[in-house]
MILUMTI-162491 format. One record per residue (C-alpha): residue in three letters; chain; x, y, z. Coordinates in Angstrom, 1 decimal. Layout:
// MILUMTI-162491
     r   c        x        y        z
   ALA   A        X        Y        Z
...
// end
This chain:
// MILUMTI-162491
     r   c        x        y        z
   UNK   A     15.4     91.4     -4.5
   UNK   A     13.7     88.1     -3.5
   UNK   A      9.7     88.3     -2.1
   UNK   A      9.6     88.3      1.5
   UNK   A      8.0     85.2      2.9
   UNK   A      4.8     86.2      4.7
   UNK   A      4.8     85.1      8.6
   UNK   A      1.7     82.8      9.0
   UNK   A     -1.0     84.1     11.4
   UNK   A     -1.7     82.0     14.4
   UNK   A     -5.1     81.8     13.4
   UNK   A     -3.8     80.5      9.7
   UNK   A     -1.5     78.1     11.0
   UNK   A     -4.1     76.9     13.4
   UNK   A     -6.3     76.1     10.5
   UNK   A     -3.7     74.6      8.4
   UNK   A     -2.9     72.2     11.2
   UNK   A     -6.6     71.8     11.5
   UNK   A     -6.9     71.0      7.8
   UNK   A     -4.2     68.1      8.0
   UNK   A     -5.6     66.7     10.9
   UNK   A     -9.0     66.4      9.2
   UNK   A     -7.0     65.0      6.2
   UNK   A     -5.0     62.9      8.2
   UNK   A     -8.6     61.5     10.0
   UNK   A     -9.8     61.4      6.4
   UNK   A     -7.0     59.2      5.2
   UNK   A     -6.8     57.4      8.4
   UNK   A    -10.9     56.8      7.6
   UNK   A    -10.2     55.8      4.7
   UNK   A     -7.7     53.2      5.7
   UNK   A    -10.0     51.6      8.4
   UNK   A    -13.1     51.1      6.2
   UNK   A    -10.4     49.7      3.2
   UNK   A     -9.1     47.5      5.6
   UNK   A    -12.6     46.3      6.6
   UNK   A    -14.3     46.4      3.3
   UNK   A    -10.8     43.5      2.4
   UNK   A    -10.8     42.0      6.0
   UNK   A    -15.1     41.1      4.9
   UNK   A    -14.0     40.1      1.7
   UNK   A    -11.2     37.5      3.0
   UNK   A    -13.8     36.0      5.9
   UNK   A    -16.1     35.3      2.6
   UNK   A    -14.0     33.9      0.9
   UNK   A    -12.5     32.1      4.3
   UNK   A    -15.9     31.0      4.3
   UNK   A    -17.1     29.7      1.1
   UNK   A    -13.7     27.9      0.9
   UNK   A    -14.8     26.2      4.4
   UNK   A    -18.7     25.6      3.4
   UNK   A    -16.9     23.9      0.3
   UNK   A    -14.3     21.9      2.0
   UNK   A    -17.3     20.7      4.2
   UNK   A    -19.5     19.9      1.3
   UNK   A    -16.0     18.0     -0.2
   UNK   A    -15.7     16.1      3.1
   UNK   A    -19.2     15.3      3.5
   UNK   A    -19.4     13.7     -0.3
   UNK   A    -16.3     11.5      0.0
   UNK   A    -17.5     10.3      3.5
   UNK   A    -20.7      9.4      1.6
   UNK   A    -19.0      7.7     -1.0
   UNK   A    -17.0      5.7      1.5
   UNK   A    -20.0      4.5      3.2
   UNK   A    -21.3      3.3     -0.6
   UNK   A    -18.0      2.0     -1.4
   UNK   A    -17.6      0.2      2.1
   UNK   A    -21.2     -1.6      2.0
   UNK   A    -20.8     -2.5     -1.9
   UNK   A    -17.5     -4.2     -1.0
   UNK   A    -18.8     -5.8      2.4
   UNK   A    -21.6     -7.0     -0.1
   UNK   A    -18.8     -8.4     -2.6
   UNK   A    -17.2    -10.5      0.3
   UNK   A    -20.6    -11.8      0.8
   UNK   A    -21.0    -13.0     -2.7
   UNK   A    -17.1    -14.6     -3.2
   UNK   A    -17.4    -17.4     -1.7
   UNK   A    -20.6    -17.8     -3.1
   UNK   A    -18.9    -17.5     -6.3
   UNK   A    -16.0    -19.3     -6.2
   UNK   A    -18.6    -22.4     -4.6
   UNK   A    -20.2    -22.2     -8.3
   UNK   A    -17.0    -21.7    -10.2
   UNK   A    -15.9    -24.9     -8.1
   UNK   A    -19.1    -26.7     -8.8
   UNK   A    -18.8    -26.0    -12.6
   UNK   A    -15.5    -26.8    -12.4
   UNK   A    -16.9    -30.6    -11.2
   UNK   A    -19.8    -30.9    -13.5
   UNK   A    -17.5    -30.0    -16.5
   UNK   A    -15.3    -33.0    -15.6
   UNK   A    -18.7    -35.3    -15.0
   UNK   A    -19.8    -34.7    -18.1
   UNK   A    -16.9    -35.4    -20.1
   UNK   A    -16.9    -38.3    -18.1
   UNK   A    -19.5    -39.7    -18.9
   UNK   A    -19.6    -38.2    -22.1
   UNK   A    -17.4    -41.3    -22.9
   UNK   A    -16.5    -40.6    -26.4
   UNK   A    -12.8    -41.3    -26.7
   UNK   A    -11.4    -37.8    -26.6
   UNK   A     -9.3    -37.1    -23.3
   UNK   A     -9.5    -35.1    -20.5
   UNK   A     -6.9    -32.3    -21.0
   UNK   A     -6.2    -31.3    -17.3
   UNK   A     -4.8    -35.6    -16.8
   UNK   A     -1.3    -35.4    -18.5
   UNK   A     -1.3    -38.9    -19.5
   UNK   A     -4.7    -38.9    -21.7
   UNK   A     -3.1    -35.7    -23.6
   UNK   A     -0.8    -36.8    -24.1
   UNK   A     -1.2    -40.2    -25.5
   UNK   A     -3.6    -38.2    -27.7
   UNK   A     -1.0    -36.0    -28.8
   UNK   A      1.4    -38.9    -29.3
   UNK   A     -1.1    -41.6    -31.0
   UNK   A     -2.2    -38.5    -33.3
   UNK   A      1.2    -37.6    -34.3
   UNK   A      1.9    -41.0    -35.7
   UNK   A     -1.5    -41.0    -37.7
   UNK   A     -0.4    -40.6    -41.3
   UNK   A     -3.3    -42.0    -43.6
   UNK   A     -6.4    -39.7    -42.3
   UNK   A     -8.4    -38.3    -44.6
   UNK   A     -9.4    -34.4    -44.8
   UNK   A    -12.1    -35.0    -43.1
   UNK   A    -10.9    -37.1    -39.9
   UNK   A     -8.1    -34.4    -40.0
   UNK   A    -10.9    -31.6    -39.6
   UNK   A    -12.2    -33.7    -37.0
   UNK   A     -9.5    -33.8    -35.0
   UNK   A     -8.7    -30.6    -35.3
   UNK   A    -11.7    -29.2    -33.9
   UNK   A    -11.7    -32.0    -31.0
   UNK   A     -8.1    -30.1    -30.7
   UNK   A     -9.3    -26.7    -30.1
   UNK   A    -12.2    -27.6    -27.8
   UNK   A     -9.2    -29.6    -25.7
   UNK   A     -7.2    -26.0    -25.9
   UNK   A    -10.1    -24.1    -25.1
   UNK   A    -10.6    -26.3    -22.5
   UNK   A     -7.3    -25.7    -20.9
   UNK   A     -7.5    -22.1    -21.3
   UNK   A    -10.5    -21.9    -19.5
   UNK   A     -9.0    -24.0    -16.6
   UNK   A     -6.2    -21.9    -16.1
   UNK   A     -8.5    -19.0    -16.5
   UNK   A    -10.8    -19.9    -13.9
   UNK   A     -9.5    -21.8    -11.8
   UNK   A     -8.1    -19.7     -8.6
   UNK   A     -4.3    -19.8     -8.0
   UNK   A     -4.8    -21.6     -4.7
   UNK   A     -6.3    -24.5     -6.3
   UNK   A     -3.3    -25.0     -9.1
   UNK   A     -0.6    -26.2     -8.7
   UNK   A      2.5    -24.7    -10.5
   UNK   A      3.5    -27.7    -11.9
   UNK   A      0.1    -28.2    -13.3
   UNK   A      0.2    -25.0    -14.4
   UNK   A      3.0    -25.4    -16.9
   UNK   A      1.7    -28.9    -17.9
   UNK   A     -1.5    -27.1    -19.1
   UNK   A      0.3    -24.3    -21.3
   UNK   A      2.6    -26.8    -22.1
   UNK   A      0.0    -29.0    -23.4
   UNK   A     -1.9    -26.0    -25.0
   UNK   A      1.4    -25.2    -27.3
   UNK   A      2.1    -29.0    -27.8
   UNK   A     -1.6    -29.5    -29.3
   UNK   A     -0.8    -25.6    -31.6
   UNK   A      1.9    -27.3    -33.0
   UNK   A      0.5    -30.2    -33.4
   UNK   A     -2.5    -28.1    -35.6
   UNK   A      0.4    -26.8    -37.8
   UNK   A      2.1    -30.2    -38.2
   UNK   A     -1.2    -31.6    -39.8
   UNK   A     -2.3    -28.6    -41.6
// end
């Protein structure tokens, strides 16, 4: 015989339904001050993030500025600069002018290469006059390196250009040829 199931008092059932409402205000409590405590936590971290972002912005902006006035300071020094790398451009050529030792100018194709011809025909030199040479030879490349090195594109030509390396490799070989 199966256990007769008691009938609930009002007064019970009224207290159970009491007791889940409490629990269910409880829960619902619960919920709320969860969902605040993580809602806090999110604006903080919304707001660090921001504070940082700001401080991000606010140091690039700065470095901007310092960029922007070192470069407008730059353009205030090229021309400047390429004035002196003009002028020593000049007194280089002076002073092998009047230097007026025989040895010719690498950047005037004609002198190098009369050099570079009249040398290649010289057969009885001595070790010593071949030394000689030889270092006039490497000033005359260096020389020509450092005109094609500083010298600014807009004031070579192309065709001088190619004379100068050409000149460079002729006087290499011609360093190999004696040696």
């Amino acid at each position: 015989s199966g256990k007769k199931k008691r009938k609930i008092t009002k007064a019970e059932r009224l207290k159970q339904l009491q007791e889940e409402e409490e629990r269910r205000q409880k829960e619902e409590e619960e919920a709320r001050v969860k969902y605040e405590k993580e809602e806090m936590e999110r604006l903080e971290i919304q707001r660090i993030e921001k504070e940082k972002w700001h401080q991000l912005e606010a140091k690039d902006l700065e470095r901007r500025h310092e960029e922007l006035e070192e470069l407008c300071l730059l353009e205030g020094c090229f021309p400047e600069a390429e004035k002196l790398k003009r002028d020593t451009r000049l007194l280089s050529q002076w002073k092998h002018y009047i230097q007026c030792d025989g040895s010719p100018d690498p950047s005037i194709s004609p002198e190098i290469n009369t050099f570079i011809s009249l040398w290649k025909e010289e057969t009885n030199e001595t070790l010593e006059e071949v030394i000689a040479k030889s270092k006039l030879v490497l000033k005359l490349i260096d020389k020509l390196k450092l005109i094609l090195l500083e010298t600014p594109p807009y004031d070579l030509e192309d065709k001088n250009i190619k004379q100068y390396q050409g000149s460079i490799l002729e006087l290499q070989e011609l360093l190999h040829l004696k040696f």
